[in-house]
C-alpha positions, 0 to 999 in steps of 0.5 A: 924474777924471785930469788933462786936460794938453794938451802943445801949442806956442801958434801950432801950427795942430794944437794950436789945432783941438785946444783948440778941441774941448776948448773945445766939449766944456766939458773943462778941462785945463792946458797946458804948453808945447813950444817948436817954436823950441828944438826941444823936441818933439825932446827926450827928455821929449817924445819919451817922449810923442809918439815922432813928436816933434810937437805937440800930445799929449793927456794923458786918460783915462790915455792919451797921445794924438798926431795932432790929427784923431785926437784930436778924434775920440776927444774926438767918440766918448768925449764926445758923439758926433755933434758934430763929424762928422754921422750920416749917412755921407755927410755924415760924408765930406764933412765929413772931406774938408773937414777933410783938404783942409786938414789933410792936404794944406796944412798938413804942406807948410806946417809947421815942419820943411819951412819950416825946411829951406826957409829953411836951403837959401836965402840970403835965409831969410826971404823965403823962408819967406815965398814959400813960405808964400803959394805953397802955402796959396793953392791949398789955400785956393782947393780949400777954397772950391770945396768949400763952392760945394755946397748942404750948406755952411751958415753952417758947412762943413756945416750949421748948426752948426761940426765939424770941418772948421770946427775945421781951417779957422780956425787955416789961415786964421790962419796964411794971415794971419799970412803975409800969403795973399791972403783976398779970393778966398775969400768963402764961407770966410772967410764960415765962419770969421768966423761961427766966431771969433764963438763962445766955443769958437773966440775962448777957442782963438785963439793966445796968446804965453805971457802975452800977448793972442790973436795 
């Protein structure tokens, strides 16, 4: 079988869903690194990969996969089918709502070519990264929680079991932290996703400096 490469940046939210989704489908695969720092998803070698110069890019099944949504549902439909989005259509939509509340409207606010021209406009960058950070997840976080109020969340998003909403909302809610986001106002969010950090597939998928432990 063809190598599994996983062209991925470690603290990248997109990447970390994508790891998780392989960890739960047992798929092994190497990683090999693109530093958002260096700018080294705008380089060539990576540009050949992925011409939208972001991360992550799966490397399988002799394609190049881009867009970690998109993936993850390739890895659901090439794999085993019904893990990550239910049968049911109405229960497929919510579970997709629930991943695009976060992956598609706080998380492109709150990546690294908006933050980066943020804090290049700002005579004080740092602060204002910062600012920005806990300005927008606040409210996407806040939509989040009124969502799972519905009597199909479960000790997961939906049901009894994580999908892909789960797999969206544990790297947001590392990255609400590491930004120092107020958490407590989400009881049944972070409900879900310490529940989540518990499995395997989401603790062996937390961000890890290259060489160093989960942070």
């Amino acid at each position: 079988m063809p190598e599994v490469i996983l062209y991925e940046y470690w603290r990248s939210s997109a990447s970390y869903r994508v790891r998780i989704a392989l960890n739960m489908l047992n798929i092994g695969y190497q990683t090999v690194a693109v530093d958002l720092l260096k700018g080294e998803q705008k380089l060539a070698p990576h540009l050949a990969r992925n011409p939208q110069g972001l991360v992550p890019t799966l490397a399988i099944d002799g394609l190049m996969l881009a867009q970690s949504l998109a993936i993850v549902e390739y890895l659901e439909e090439t794999r085993r089918p019904g893990i990550f989005l239910p049968e049911d259509p109405v229960d497929r939509r919510r579970v997709r709502a629930l991943a695009h509340a976060v992956a598609v409207d706080i998380h492109p606010i709150c990546n690294i070519g908006v933050v980066g021209e943020v804090m290049r406009r700002s005579q004080t960058p740092e602060a204002a990264r910062r600012s920005w950070m806990q300005t927008f997840m606040a409210p996407g976080l806040e939509a989040v929680e009124r969502l799972l109020d519905d009597p199909a969340t479960g000790p997961f998003c939906h049901g009894d079991r994580p999908g892909l909403a789960d797999i969206c909302l544990v790297p947001q809610v590392y990255n609400a932290e590491r930004w120092e986001v107020e958490l407590a106002p989400y009881p049944r969010l972070m409900r879900i996703v310490g529940k989540c950090r518990a499995i395997s597939a989401f603790e062996r998928a937390a961000p890890r400096a290259p060489g160093g432990p989960a942070n």
